[in-house]
N, C-alpha and C positions, 0 to 999 in steps of 0.2 A: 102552608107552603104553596105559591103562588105556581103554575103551570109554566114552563118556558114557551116563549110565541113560538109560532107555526110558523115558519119561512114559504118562500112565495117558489115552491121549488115544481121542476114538472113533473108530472103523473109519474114518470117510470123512476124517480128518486123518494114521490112520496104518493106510493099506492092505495094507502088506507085513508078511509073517512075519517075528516079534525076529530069529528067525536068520538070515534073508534079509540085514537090515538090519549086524546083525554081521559076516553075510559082507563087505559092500559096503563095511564102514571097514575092516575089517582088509585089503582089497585097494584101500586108498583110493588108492595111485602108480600102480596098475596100471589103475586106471579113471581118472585123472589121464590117463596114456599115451593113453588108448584116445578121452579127447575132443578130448586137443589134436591127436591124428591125425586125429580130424573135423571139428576147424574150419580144419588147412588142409586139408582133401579140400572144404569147403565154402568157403571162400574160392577155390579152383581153380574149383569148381561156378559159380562167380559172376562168372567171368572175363569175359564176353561183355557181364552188364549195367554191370558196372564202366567198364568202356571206353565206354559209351552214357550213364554218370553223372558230373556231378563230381564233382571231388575232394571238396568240402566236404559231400555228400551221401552219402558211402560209408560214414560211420558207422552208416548208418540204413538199408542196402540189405541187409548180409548177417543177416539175424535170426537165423537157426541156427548159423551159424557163433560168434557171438557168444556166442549161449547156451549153446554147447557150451564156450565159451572160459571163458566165467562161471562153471559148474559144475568144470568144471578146476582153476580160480584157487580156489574156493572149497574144494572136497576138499582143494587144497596149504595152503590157510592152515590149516586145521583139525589136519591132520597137524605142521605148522612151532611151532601153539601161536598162530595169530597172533590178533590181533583185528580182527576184520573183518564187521561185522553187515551191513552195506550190500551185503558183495560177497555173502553168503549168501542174503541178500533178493534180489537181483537172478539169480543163479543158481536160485533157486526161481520165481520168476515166469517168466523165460527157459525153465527145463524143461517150468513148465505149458504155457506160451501157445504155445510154437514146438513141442513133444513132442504137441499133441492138434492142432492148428493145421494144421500139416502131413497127418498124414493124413485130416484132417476136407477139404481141399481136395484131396487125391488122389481119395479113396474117393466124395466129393460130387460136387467142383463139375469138377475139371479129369477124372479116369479115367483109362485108362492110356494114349487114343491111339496114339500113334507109338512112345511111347517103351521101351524095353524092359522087358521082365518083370523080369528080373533087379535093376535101377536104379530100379522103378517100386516093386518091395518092399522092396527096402532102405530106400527112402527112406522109405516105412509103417513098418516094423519097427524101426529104427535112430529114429528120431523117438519113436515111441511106448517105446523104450527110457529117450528122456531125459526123457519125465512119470515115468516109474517111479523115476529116480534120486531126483529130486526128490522124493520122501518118504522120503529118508534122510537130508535136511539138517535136517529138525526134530531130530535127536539130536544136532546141537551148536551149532547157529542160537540166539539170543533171538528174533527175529525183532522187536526192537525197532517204535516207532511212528514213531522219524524214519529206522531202516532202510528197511521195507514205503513209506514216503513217497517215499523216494529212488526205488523199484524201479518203484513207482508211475506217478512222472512218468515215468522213463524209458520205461516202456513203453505209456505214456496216449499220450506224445509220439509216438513210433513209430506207434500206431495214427490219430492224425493227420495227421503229413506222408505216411502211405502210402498214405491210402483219401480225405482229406478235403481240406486245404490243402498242396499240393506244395509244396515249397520246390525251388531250385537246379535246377528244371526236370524233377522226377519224372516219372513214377511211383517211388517206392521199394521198392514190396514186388515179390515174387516175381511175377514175370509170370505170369497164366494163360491158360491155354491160348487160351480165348475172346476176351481184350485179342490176344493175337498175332496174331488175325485180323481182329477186329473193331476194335480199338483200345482204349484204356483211358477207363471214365469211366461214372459211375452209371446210365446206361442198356442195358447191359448187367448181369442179374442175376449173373451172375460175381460180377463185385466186389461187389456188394450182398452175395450169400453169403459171402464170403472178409474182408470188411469187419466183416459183425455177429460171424461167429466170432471174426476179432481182437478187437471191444472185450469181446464176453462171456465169451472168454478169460483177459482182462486185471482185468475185473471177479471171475473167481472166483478166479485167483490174489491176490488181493488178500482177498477174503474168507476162504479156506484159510491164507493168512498171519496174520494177526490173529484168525482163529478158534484156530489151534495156538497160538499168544501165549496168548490171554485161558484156553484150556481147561490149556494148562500152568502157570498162574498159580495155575487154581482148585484142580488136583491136587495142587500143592505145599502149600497153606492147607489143605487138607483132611486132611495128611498129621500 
């Protein structure tokens, strides 16, 4: 199976080195392997607020694990031939938002407290592993405008039931440190910081989506 070209796109749509990028598809089952082994290590991660959520609310509690589950789904359709613009779109917002997300609430809001070194950088490193993926999906994505739509809602939605309007008796998102002692809820700057990161998150994946659209459009017209 032949590589899809490299569009003629700028640095801040496509940051990694071509052969970075080449490396990353032609070991595309082997980074397949390496996420769905992360999203159950992060569905096990999630065991404790599972039990404390309902059922009906569990789709919207593990965001990493998900995302990592997305980018999985997504590298195998690519590989298989499939067509699936939606799951590429949502695999790319999922790597921004939960890949800069996570250690923006490490390194910021929560620190490493109690918890171990070793668990405390993984989680930084491994996180900021799946922003880096996610600019190797522009090499076989369209990133169509009712893909980026779908991936959109989905994660506009998530930054609402988690930080804004509960449903099914939240909190959803990741507890921080501060909620675990203080409790959860806008008077606590915690959530206020772990909140705007999510929707500004959500907003630049969304602009790096339809920017890599409109700038690979132009490249091609100009060719």
């Amino acid at each position: 199976m032949s590589l899809p070209s490299r569009s003629d796109l700028p640095w801040y749509l496509a940051p990694l080195p071509g052969r970075l990028e080449d490396l990353a598809l032609r070991l595309a089952w082997v980074i397949v392997a390496i996420n769905l082994a992360g999203t159950a290590f992060g569905f096990w991660y999630y065991r404790v607020q599972f039990e404390a959520t309902p059922i009906l609310a569990w789709p919207v509690v593990p965001d990493s694990p998900v995302a990592t589950l997305f980018i999985g789904l997504s590298l195998a359709a690519y590989k298989l031939d499939f067509e699936a613009d939606w799951l590429h779109a949502l695999a790319f917002f999922g790597c921004i938002k939960l890949g800069l997300w996570t250690p923006f609430v490490q390194l910021v809001v929560n620190g490493q407290g109690d918890l171990w070194w070793v668990m405390y950088w993984f989680l930084i490193l491994s996180h900021l592993g799946m922003a880096i993926e996610a600019f190797v999906i522009h090499r076989y994505a369209k990133f169509s405008v009712g893909a980026v739509a779908v991936a959109a809602a989905w994660y506009g939605f998530n930054d609402v039931v988690d930080y804004f309007v509960s449903v099914a008796g939240g909190p959803h998102h990741t507890l921080l440190r501060a909620e675990v002692v203080a409790g959860v809820g806008h008077a606590i700057p915690a959530h206020d910081l772990a909140a705007a990161g999510a929707v500004a998150l959500t907003l630049l994946a969304t602009f790096l989506a339809l920017a890599t659209r409109v700038k690979t459009l132009e490249a091609r017209l100009a060719d």
